[in-house]
C-alpha positions as CSV (number, residue, x, y, z in Angstrom):
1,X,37.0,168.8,201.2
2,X,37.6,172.2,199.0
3,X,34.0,171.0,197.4
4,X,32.0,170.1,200.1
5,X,32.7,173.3,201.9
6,X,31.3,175.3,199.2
7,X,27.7,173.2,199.4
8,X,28.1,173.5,203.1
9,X,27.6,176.7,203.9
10,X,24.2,176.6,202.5
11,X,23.2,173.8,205.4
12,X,24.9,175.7,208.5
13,X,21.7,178.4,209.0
14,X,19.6,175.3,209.4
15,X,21.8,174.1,212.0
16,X,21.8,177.7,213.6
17,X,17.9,177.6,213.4
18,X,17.9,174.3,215.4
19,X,20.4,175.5,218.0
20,X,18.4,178.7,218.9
21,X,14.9,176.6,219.5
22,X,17.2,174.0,221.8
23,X,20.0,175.8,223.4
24,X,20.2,173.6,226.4
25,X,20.1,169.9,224.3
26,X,22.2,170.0,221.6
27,X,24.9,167.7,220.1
28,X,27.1,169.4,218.0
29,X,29.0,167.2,216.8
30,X,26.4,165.1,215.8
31,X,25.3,168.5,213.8
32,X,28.2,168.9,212.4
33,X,27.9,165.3,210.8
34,X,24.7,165.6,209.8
35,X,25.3,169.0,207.7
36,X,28.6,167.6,206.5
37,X,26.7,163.9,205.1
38,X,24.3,166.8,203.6
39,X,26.6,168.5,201.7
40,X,28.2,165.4,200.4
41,X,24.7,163.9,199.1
42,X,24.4,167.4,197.3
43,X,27.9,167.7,195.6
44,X,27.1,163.7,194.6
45,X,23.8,165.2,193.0
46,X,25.0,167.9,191.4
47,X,28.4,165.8,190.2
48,X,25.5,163.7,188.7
49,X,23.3,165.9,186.9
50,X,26.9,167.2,185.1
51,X,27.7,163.9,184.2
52,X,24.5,163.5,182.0
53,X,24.3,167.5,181.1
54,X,27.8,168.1,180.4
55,X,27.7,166.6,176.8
56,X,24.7,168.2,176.1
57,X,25.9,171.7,177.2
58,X,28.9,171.2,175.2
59,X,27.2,170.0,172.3
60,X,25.1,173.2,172.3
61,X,27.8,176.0,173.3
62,X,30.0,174.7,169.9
63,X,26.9,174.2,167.6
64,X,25.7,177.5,168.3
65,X,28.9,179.2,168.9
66,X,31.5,177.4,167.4
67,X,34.9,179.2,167.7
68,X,33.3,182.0,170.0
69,X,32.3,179.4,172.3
70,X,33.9,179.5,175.7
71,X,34.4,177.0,179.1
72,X,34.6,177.5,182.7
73,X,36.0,174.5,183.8
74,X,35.0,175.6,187.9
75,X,31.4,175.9,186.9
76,X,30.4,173.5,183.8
77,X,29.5,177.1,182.1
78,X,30.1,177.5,178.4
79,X,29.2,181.1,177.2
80,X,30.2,183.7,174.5
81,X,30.9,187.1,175.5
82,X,31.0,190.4,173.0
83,X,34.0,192.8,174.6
84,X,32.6,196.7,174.7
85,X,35.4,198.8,173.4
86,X,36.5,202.1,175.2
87,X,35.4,201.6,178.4
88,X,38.1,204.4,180.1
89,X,35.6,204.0,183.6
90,X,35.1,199.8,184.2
91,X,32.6,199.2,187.4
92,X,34.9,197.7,190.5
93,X,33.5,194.9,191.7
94,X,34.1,194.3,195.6
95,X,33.5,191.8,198.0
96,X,33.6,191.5,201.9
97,X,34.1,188.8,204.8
98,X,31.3,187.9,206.3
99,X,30.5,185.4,208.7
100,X,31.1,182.4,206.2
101,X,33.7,183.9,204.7
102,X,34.7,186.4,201.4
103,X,31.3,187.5,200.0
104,X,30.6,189.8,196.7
105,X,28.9,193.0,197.4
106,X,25.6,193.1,195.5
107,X,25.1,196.0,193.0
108,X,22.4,197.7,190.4
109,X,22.1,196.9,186.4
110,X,20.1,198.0,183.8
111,X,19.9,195.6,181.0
112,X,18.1,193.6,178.2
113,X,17.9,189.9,178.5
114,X,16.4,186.9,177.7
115,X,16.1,183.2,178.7
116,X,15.6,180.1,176.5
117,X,15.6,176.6,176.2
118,X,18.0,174.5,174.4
119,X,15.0,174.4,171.5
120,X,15.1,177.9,171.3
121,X,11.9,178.9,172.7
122,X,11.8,181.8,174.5
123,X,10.6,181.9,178.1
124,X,11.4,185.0,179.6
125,X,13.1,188.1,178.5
126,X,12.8,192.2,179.2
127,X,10.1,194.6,177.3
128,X,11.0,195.0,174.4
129,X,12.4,198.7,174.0
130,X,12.6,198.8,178.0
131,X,15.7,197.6,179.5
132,X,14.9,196.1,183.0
133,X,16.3,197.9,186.1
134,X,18.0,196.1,188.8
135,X,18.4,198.6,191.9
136,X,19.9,195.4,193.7
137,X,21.0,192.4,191.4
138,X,19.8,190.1,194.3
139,X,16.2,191.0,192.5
140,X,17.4,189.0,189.9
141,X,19.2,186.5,191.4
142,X,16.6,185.5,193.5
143,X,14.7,184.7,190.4
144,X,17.1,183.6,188.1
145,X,19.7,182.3,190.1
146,X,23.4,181.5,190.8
147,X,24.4,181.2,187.0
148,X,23.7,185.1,187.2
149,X,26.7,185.6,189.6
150,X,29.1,183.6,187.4
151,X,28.0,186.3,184.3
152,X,28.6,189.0,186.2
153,X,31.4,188.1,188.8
154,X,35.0,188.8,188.0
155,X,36.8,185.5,188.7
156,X,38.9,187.6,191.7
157,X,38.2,190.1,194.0
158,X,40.7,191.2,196.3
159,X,39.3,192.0,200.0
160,X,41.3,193.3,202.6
161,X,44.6,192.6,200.5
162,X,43.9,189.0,199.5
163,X,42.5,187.8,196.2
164,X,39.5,185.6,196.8
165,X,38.2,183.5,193.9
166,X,34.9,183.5,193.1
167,X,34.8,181.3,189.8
168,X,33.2,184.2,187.4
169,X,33.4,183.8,183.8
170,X,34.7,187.1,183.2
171,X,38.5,188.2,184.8
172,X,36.9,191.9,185.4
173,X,33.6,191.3,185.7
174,X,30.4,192.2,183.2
175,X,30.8,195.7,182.3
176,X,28.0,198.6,180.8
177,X,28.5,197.7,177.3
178,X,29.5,193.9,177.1
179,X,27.3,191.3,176.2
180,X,27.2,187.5,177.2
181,X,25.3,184.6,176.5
182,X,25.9,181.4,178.4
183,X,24.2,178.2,179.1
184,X,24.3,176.9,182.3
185,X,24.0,173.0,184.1
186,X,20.4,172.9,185.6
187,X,21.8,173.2,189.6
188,X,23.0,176.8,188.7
189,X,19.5,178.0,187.7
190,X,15.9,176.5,188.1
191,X,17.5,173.2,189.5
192,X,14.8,170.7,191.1
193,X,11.9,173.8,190.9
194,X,9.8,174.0,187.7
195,X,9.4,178.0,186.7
196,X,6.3,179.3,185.5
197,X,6.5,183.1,186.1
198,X,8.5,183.9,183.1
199,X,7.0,186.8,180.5
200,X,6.2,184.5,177.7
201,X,4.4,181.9,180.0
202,X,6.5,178.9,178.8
203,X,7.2,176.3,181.7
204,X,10.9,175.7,182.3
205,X,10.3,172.1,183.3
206,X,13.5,170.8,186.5
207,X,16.6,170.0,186.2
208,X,16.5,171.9,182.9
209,X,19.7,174.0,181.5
210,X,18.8,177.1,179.9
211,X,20.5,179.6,178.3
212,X,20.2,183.6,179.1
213,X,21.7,186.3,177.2
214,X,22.4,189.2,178.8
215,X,23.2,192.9,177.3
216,X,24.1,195.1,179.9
217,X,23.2,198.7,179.4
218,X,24.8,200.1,182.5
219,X,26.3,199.2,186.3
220,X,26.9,200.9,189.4
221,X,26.2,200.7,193.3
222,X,23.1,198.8,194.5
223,X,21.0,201.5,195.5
224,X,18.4,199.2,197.6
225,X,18.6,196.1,199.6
């Protein structure tokens, strides 16, 4: 049930949506069901697409990592991450409780990046000379996705005096100096939605893993919504 709750929070605004337009005719428990059987189908879809990209991501992170190479057993990420020495001031990630629960707060970046396939080719990346400035990393979530919050996350955060996991890569988070590459199983990124928008107008076809690096120049407060 520790699974399914995770993939059910993204159904319960859809069932809030519903209540509001018919406040005086609703069965909730048969809501309740219905968000729960949809959660299952998508942790059975995802637990699917692993199965087939697993070996595939595996077979990539060692070939082109080797001993660098690097697991995150909560995610299916493999990644390799370069340490920045002498960082006396590290960014504090922190997180809240919202209505569903413990929730990261969002924050800016500057940073140099780029996307690929498992081929190689390039399909989106920063101008070159011109790191790309994130007053709100939701800008680039919302494009690139959740495999973004697993880079940058630190795998705890502790909100109101409890440590609440939130299955980053990295135990203190991405930090202004540190660089990480990581490939990702297709539900973490572009999942069932080809992408076309990407600066070297490549087509990331669905249900495609793709690998970003990511080179982070700096990190502070989100300074927009």
């Amino acid at each position: 049930m520790k699974n399914i709750t995770k993939f059910l929070m993204a159904f319960l605004c859809l069932g809030m949506i519903f209540a509001s337009c018919n406040k005086d005719n609703i069965d909730y428990d048969e809501l309740n069901r219905q968000q729960i059987e949809a959660a299952r189908k998508e942790k059975a879809r995802r637990d699917s697409l692993l199965r087939i990209q697993a070996p595939q991501l595996e077979q990539y992170a060692k070939t082109k990592w080797g001993s660098d190479a690097k697991y995150s057993d909560s995610t299916g990420i493999w990644y390799k991450v370069e340490l920045a020495t002498g960082n006396t001031t590290p960014y504090t990630y922190t997180g809240s409780m919202g209505y569903y629960g413990p929730q990261i707060n969002t924050w800016s970046a500057t940073l140099n990046f780029r996307g690929e396939l498992m081929n190689g080719t390039l399909f989106d990346k920063n101008t070159d000379g011109i790191p790309k400035v994130y007053n709100n990393i939701s800008q680039a979530i919302s494009i690139y996705k959740q495999a973004w919050v697993q880079a940058f996350a630190p795998t705890i955060i502790n909100i109101q005096g409890q440590d609440r996991r939130f299955e980053g890569l990295l135990p203190k988070g991405l930090q202004k100096g540190d660089k990480i590459s990581f490939i990702s199983p297709s539900y973490y990124t572009f999942d069932q939605t080809e992408y076309t928008a990407g600066s070297e107008k490549v087509t990331v076809p669905k249900n495609t893993p793709v690998v970003y690096t990511i080179d982070l120049v700096a990190i502070g407060a989100a300074t927009s919504n």
